[in-house]
N, C-alpha and C positions, 0 to 999 in steps of 0.2 A: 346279471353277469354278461349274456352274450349282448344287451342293449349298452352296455359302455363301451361293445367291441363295434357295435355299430357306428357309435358316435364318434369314435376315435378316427375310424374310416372316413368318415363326412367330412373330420377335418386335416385328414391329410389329403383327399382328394378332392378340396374345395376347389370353386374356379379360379379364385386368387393365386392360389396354387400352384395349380396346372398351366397359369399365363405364365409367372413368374420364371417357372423350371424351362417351360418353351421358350421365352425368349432370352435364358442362359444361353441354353442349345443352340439356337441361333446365332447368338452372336459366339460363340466358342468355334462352330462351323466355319463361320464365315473369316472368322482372323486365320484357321488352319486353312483355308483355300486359298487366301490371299496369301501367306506363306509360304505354300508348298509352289507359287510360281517363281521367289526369289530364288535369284544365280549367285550362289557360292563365288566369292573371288577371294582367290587364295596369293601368298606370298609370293616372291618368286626370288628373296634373299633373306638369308639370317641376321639379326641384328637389334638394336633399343628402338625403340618408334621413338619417333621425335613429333612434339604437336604441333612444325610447320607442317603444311599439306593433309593434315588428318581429316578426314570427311567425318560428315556428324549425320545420325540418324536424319532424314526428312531430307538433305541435299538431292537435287536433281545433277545427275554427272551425264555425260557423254562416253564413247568409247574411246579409250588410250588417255582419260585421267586420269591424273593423279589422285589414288585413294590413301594409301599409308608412304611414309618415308622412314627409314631409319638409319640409323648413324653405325656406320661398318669403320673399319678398320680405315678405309680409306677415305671415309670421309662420309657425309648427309647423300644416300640415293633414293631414288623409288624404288619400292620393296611390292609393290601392289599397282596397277593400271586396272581400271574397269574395261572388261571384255565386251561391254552391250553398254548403250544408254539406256536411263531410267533413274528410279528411286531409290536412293540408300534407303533401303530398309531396318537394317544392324550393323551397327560396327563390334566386332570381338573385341579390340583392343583399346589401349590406351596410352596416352604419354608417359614412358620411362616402364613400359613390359619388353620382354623380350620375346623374338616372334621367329618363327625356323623356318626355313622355306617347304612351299608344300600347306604353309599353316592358312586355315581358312580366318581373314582379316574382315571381311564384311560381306553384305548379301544384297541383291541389285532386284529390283522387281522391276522389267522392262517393261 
């Protein structure tokens, strides 16, 4: 009996393993640190995003571009400008959501 509890141990803490689970760790780490330096840019009107001007994951922008636009009452504006250059990292939205001002629209890693 306690020799099957042995064995059972040997193969959960084989090296295969213990590499396997370590280099999860690692890369889970290292996506959250790279994350945790992207800049929130938030809306700055309410309105339907329209898919002129919409930034896509991977876009390199500068600061005071255009990230989202949406269609107001009075017509197609910028809803969103990036605050820093850098990397889109995420976009939250999409063509034909509705977005409130205040609402975070995508995230920048400078």
């Amino acid at each position: 009996m306690w020799v099957e509890g042995i064995i059972v141990r040997q193969r959960i803490f084989s090296v295969r393993n213990i590499l396997v689970l370590s280099l999860v760790m690692l890369v889970m780490f290292a996506s959250f640190a790279f994350a945790a330096g992207a800049i929130a840019q938030t809306s700055s009107l309410t309105g339907t995003v329209v898919a002129e001007g919409l930034v896509s994951t991977g876009m390199l922008v500068s600061e005071g571009q255009v990230l989202v636009k949406v269609k107001t009452i009075a017509g197609t504006a910028a809803a969103a400008r990036a605050n820093c250059s850098g990397k889109v990292v995420s976009v939250s939205v999409s063509p034909g959501s509705s977005i409130v001002a205040g609402q975070v629209v995508a995230s920048i890693q400078p």
